[in-house]
N, CA, C and O atoms as a GROMACS GRO file, in nm:
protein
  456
    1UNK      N    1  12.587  10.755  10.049
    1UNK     CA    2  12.655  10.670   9.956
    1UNK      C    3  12.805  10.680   9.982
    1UNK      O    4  12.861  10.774  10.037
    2UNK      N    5  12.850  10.594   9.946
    2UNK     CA    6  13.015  10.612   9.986
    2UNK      C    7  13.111  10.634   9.885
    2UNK      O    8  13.126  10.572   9.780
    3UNK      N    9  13.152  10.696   9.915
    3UNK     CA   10  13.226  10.756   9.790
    3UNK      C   11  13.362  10.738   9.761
    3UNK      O   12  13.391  10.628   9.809
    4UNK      N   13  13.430  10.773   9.724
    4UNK     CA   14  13.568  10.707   9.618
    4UNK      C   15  13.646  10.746   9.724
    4UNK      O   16  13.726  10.668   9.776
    5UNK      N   17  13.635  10.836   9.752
    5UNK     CA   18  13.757  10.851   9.906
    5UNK      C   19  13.757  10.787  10.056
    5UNK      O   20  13.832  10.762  10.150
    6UNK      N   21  13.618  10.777  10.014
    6UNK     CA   22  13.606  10.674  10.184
    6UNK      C   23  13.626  10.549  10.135
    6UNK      O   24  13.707  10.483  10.201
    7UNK      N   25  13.571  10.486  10.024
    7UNK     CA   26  13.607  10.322   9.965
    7UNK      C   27  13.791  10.338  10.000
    7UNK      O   28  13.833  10.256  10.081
    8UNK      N   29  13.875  10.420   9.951
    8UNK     CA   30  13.991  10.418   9.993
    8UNK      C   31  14.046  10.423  10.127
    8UNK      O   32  14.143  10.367  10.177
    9UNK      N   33  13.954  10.510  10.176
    9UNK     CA   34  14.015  10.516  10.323
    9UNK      C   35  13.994  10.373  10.407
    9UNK      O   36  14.069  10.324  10.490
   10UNK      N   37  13.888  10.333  10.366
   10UNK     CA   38  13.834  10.177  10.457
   10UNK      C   39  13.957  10.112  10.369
   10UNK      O   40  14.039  10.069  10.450
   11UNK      N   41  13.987  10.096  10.277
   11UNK     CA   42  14.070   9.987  10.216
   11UNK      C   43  14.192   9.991  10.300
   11UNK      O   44  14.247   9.890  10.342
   12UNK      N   45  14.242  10.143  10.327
   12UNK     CA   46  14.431  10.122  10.411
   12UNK      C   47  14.369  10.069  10.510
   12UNK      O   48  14.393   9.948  10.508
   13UNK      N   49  14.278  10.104  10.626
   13UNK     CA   50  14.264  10.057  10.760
   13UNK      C   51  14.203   9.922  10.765
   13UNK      O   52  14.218   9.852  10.865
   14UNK      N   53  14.141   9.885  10.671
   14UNK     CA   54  14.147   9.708  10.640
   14UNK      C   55  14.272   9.643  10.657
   14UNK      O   56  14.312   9.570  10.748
   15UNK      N   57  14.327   9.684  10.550
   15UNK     CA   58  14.499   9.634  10.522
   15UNK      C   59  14.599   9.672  10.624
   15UNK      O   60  14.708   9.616  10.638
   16UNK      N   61  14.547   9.790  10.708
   16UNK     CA   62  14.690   9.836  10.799
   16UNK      C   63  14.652   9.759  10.940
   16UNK      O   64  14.746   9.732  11.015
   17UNK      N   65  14.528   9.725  10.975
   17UNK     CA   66  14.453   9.661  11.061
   17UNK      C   67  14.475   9.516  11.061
   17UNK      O   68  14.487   9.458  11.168
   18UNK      N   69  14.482   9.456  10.955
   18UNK     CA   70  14.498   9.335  10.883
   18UNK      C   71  14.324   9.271  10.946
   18UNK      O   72  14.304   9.161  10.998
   19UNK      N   73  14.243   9.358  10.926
   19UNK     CA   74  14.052   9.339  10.944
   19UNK      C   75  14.030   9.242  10.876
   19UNK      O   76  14.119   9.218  10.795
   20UNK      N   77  13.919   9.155  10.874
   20UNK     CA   78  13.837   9.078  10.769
   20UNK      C   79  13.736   9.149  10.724
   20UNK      O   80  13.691   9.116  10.614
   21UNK      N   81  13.672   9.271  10.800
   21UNK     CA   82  13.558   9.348  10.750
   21UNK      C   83  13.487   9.410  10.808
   21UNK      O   84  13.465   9.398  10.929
   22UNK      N   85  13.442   9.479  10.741
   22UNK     CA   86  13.280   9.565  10.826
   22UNK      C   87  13.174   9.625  10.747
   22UNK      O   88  13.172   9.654  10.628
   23UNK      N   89  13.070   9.640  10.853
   23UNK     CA   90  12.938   9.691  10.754
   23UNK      C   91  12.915   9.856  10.801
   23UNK      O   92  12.920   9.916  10.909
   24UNK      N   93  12.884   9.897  10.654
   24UNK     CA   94  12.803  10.034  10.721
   24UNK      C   95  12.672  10.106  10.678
   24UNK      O   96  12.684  10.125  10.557
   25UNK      N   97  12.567  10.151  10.715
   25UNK     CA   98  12.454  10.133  10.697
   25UNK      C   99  12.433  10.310  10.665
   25UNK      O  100  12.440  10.405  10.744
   26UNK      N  101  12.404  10.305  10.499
   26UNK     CA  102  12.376  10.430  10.464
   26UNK      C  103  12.264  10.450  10.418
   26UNK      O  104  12.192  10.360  10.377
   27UNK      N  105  12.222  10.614  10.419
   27UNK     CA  106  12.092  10.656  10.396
   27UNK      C  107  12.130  10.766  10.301
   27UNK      O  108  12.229  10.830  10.336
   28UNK      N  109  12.061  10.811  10.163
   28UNK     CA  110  12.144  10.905  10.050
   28UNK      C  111  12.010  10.914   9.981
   28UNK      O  112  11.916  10.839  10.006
   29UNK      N  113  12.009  10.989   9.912
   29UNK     CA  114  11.927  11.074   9.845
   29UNK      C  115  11.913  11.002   9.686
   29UNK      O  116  12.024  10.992   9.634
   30UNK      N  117  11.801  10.950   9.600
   30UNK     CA  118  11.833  10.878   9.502
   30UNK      C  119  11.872  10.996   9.399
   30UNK      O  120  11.892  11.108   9.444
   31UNK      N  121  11.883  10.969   9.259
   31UNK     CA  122  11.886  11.032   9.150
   31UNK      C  123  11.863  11.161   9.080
   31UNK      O  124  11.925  11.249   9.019
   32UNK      N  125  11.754  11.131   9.115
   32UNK     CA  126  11.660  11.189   9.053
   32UNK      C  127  11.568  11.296   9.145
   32UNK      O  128  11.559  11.278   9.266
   33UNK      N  129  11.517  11.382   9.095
   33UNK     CA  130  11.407  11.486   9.135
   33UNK      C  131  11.293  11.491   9.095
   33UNK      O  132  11.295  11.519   8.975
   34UNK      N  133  11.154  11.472   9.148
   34UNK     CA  134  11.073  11.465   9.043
   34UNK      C  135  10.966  11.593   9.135
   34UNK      O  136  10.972  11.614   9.256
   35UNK      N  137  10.855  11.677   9.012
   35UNK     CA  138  10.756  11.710   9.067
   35UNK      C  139  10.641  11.611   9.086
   35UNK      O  140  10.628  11.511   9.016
   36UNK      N  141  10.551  11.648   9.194
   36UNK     CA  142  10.488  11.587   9.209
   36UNK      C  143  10.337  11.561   9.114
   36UNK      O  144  10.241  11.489   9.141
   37UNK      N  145  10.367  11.664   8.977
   37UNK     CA  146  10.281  11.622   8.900
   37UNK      C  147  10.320  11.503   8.778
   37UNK      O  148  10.257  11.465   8.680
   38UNK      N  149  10.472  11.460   8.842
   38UNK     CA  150  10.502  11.354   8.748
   38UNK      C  151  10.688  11.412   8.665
   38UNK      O  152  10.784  11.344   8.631
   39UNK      N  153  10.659  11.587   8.662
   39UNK     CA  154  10.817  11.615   8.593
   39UNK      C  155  10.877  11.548   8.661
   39UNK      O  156  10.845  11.532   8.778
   40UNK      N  157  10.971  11.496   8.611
   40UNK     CA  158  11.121  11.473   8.622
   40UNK      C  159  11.201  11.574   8.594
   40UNK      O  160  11.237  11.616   8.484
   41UNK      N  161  11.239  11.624   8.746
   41UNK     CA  162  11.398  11.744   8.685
   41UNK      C  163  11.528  11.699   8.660
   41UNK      O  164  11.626  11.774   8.671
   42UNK      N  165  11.535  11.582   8.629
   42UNK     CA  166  11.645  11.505   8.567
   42UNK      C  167  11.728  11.476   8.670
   42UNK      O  168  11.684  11.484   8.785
   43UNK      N  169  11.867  11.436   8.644
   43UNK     CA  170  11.993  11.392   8.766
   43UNK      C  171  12.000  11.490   8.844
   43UNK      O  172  11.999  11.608   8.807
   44UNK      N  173  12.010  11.444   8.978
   44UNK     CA  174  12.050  11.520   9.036
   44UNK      C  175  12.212  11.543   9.051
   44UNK      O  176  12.257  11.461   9.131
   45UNK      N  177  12.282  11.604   9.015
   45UNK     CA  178  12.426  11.625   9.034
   45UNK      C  179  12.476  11.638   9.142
   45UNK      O  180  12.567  11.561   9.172
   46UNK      N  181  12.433  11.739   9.236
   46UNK     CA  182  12.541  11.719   9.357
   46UNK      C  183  12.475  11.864   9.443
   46UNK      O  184  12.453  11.972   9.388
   47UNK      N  185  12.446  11.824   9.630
   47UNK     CA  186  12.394  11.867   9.725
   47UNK      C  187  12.466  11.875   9.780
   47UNK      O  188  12.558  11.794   9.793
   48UNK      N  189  12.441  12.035   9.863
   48UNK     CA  190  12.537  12.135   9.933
   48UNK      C  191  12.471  12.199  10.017
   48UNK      O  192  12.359  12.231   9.976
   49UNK      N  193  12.509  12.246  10.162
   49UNK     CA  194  12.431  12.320  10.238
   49UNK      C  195  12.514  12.481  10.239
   49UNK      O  196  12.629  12.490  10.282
   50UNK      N  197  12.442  12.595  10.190
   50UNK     CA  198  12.502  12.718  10.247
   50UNK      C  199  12.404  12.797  10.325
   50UNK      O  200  12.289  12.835  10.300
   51UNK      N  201  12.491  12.811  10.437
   51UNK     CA  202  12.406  12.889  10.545
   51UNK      C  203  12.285  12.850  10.595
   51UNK      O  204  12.187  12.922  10.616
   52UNK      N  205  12.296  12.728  10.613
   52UNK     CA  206  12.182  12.621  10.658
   52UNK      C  207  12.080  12.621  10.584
   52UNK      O  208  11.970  12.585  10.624
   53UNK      N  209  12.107  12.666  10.447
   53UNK     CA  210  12.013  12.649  10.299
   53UNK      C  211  12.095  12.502  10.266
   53UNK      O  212  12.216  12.479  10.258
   54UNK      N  213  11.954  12.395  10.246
   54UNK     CA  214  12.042  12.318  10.157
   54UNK      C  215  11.987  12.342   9.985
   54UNK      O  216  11.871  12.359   9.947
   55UNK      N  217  12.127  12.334   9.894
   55UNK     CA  218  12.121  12.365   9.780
   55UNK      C  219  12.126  12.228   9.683
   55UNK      O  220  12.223  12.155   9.701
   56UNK      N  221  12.030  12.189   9.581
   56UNK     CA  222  12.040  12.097   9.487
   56UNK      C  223  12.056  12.111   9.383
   56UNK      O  224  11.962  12.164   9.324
   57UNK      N  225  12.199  12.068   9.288
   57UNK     CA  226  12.197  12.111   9.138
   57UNK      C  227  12.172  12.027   9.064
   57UNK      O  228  12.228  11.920   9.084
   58UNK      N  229  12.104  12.036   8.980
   58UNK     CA  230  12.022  11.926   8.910
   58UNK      C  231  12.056  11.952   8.761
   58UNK      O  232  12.048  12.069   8.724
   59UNK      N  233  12.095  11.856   8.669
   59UNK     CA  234  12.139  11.843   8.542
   59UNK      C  235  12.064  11.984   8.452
   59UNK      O  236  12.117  12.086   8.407
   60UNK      N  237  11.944  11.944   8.452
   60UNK     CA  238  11.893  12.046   8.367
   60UNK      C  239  11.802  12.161   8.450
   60UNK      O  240  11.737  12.123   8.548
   61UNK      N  241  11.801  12.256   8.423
   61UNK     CA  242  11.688  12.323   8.500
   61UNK      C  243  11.569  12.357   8.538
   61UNK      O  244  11.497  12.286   8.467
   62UNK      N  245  11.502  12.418   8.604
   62UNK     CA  246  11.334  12.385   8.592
   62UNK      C  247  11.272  12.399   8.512
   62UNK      O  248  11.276  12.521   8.498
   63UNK      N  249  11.182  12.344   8.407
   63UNK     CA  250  11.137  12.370   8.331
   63UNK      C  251  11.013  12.498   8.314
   63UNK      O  252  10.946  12.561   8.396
   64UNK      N  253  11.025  12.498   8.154
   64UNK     CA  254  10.925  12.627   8.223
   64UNK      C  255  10.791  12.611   8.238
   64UNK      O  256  10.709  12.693   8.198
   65UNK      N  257  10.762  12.500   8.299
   65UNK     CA  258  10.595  12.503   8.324
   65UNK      C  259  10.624  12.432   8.513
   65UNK      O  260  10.545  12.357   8.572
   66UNK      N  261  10.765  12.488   8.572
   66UNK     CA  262  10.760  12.511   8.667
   66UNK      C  263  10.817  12.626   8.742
   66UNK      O  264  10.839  12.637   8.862
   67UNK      N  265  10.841  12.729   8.621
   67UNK     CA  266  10.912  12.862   8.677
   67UNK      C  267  10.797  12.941   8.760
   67UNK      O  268  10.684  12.902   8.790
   68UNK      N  269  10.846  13.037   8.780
   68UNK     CA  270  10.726  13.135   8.842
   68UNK      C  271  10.593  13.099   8.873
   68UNK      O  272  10.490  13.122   8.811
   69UNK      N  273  10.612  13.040   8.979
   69UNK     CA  274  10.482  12.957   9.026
   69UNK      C  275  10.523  13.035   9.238
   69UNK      O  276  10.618  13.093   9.291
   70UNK      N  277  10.407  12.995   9.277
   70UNK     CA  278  10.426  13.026   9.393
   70UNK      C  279  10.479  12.933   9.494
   70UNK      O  280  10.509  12.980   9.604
   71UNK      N  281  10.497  12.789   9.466
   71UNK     CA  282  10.583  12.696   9.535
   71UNK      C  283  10.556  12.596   9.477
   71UNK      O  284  10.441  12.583   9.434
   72UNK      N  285  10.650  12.494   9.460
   72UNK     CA  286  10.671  12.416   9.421
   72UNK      C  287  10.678  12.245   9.521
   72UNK      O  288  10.731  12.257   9.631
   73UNK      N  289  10.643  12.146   9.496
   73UNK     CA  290  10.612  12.017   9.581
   73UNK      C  291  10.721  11.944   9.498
   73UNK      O  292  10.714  11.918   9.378
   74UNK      N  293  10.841  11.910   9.597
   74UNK     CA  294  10.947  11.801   9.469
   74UNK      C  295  10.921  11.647   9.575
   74UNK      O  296  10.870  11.620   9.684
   75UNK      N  297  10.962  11.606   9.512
   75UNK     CA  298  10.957  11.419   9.557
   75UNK      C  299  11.065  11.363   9.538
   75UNK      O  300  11.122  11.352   9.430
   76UNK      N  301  11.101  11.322   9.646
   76UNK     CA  302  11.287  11.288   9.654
   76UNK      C  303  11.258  11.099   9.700
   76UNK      O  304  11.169  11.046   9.766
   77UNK      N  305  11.377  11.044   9.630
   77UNK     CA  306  11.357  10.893   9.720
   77UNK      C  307  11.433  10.875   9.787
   77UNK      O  308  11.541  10.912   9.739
   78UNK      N  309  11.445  10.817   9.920
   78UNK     CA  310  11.536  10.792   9.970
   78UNK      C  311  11.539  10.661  10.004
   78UNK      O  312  11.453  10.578  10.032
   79UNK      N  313  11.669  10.660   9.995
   79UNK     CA  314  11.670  10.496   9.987
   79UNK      C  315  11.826  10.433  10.096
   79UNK      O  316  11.940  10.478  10.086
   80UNK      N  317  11.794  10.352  10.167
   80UNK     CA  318  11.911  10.274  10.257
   80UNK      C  319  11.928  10.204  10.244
   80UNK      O  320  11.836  10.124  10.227
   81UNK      N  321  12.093  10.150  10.238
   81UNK     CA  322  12.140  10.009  10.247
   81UNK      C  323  12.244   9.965  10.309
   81UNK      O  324  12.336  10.043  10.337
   82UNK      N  325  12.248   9.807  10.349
   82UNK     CA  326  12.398   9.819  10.386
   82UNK      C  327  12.521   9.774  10.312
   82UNK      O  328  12.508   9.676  10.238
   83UNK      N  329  12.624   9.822  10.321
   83UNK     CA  330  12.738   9.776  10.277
   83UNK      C  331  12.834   9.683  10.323
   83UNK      O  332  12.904   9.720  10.417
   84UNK      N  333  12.847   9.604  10.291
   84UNK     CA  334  12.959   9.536  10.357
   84UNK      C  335  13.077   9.499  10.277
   84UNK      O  336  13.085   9.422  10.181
   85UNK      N  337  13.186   9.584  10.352
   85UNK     CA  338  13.315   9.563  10.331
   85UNK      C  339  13.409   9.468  10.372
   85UNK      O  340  13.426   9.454  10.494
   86UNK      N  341  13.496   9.377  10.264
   86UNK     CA  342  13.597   9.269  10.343
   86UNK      C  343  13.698   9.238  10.290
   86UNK      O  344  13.732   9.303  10.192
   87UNK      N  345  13.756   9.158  10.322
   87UNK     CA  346  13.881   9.172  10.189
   87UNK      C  347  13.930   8.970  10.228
   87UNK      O  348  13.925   8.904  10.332
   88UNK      N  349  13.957   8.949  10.140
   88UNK     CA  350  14.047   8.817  10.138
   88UNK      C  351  14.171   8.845  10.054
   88UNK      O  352  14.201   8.924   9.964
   89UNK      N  353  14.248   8.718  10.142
   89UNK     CA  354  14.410   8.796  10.131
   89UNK      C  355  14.423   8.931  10.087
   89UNK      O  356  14.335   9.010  10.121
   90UNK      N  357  14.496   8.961  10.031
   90UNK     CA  358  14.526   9.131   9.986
   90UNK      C  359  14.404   9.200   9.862
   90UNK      O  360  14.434   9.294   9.788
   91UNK      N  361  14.277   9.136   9.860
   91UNK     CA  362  14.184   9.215   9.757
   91UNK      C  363  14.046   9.219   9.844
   91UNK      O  364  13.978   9.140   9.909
   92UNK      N  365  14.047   9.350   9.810
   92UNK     CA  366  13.945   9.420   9.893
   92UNK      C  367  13.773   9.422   9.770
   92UNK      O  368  13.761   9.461   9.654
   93UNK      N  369  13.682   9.369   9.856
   93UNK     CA  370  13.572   9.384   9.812
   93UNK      C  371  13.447   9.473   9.871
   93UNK      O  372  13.476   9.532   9.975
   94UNK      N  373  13.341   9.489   9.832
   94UNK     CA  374  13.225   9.531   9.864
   94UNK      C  375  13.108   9.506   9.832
   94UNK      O  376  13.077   9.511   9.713
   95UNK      N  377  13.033   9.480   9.911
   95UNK     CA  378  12.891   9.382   9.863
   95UNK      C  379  12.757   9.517   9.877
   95UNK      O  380  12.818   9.624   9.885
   96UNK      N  381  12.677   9.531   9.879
   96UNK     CA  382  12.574   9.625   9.907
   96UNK      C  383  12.444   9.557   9.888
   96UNK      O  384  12.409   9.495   9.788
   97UNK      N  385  12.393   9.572   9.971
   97UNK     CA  386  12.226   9.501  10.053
   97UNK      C  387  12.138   9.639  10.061
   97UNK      O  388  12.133   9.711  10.161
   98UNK      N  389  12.062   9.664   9.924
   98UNK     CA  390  11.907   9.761   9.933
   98UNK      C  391  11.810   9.719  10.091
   98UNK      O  392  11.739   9.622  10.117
   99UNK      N  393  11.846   9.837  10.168
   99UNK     CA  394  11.717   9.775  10.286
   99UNK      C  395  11.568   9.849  10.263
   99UNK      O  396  11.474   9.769  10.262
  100UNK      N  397  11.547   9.937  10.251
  100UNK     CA  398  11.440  10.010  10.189
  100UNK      C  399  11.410  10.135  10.082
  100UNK      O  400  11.464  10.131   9.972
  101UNK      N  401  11.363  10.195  10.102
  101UNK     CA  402  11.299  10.284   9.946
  101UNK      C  403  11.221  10.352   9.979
  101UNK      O  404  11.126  10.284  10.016
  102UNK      N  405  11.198  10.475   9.991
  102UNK     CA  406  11.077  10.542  10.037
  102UNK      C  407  11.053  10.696   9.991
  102UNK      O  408  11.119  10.793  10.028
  103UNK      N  409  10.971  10.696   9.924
  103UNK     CA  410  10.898  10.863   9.835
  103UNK      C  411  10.890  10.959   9.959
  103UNK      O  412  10.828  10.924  10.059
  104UNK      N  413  10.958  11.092   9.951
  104UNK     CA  414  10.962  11.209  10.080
  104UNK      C  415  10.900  11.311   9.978
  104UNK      O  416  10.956  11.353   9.876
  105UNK      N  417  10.763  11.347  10.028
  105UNK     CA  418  10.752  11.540   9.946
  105UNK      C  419  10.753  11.624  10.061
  105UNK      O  420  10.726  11.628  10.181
  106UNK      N  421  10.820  11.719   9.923
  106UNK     CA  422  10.892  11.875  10.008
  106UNK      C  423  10.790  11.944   9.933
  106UNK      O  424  10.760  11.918   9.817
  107UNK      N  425  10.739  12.035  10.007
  107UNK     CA  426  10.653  12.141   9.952
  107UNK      C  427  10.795  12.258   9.974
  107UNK      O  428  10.881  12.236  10.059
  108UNK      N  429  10.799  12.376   9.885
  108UNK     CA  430  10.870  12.470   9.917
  108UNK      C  431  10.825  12.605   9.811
  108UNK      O  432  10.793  12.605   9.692
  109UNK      N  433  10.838  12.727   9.921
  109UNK     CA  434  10.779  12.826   9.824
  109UNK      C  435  10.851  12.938   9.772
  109UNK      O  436  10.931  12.997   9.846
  110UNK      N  437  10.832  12.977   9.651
  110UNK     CA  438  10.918  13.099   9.603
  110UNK      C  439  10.933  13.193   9.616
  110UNK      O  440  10.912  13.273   9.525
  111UNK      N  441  10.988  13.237   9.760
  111UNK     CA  442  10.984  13.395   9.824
  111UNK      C  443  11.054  13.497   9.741
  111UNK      O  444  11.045  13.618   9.758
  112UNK      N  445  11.129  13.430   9.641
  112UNK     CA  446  11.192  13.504   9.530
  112UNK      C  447  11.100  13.535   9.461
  112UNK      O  448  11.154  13.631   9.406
  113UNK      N  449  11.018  13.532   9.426
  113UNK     CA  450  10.868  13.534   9.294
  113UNK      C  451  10.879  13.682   9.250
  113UNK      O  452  10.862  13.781   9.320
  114UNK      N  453  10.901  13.678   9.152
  114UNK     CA  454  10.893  13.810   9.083
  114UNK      C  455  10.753  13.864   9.041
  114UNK      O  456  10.743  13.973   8.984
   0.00000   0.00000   0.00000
């Protein structure tokens, strides 16, 4: 997804370029988290990799009829589209085109398990 600093950064090199436009074709992670028995672990807030762990923080936390279990199956959507950026005279726009949608399960297990 593109985010507030790259929407800016394309805007100077539009304008310093004097461009009519361009497209760029992203792939991002939707919303939401769900188990695959249907929970919803609510928004997802914001994904981070440490130490080639990637980490997901998610609004609320697991509930407890998914704590202490021996692994867990989440269902992520991912979804691509393209963007296209352009500007007439000095105002810069952005259009966005959904190209697909598609359900990914992660099985993953709790080597932490108490």
């Amino acid at each position: 997804m593109t985010k507030a600093e790259d929407f800016d950064r394309i805007c100077r090199e539009l304008r310093a370029e004097d461009a009519t436009g361009f497209i760029i074709r992203q792939a991002y992670l939707g919303d939401h988290i769900r188990l695959t028995d249907g929970t919803d672990l609510g928004p997802m807030l914001d994904s981070y990799t440490v130490e080639g762990n990637v980490i997901l923080e998610c609004q609320e936390g697991l509930p407890e009829s998914a704590r202490n279990k021996d692994g867990l199956e989440l269902v992520f959507t991912l979804r691509e589209n393209l963007s296209y950026f352009f500007k007439e005279d000095e105002t810069m726009y952005v259009y966005t085109v959904p190209l697909d949608e598609e359900q990914v399960t992660i099985a993953i297990s709790n080597n932490g398990r108490a």
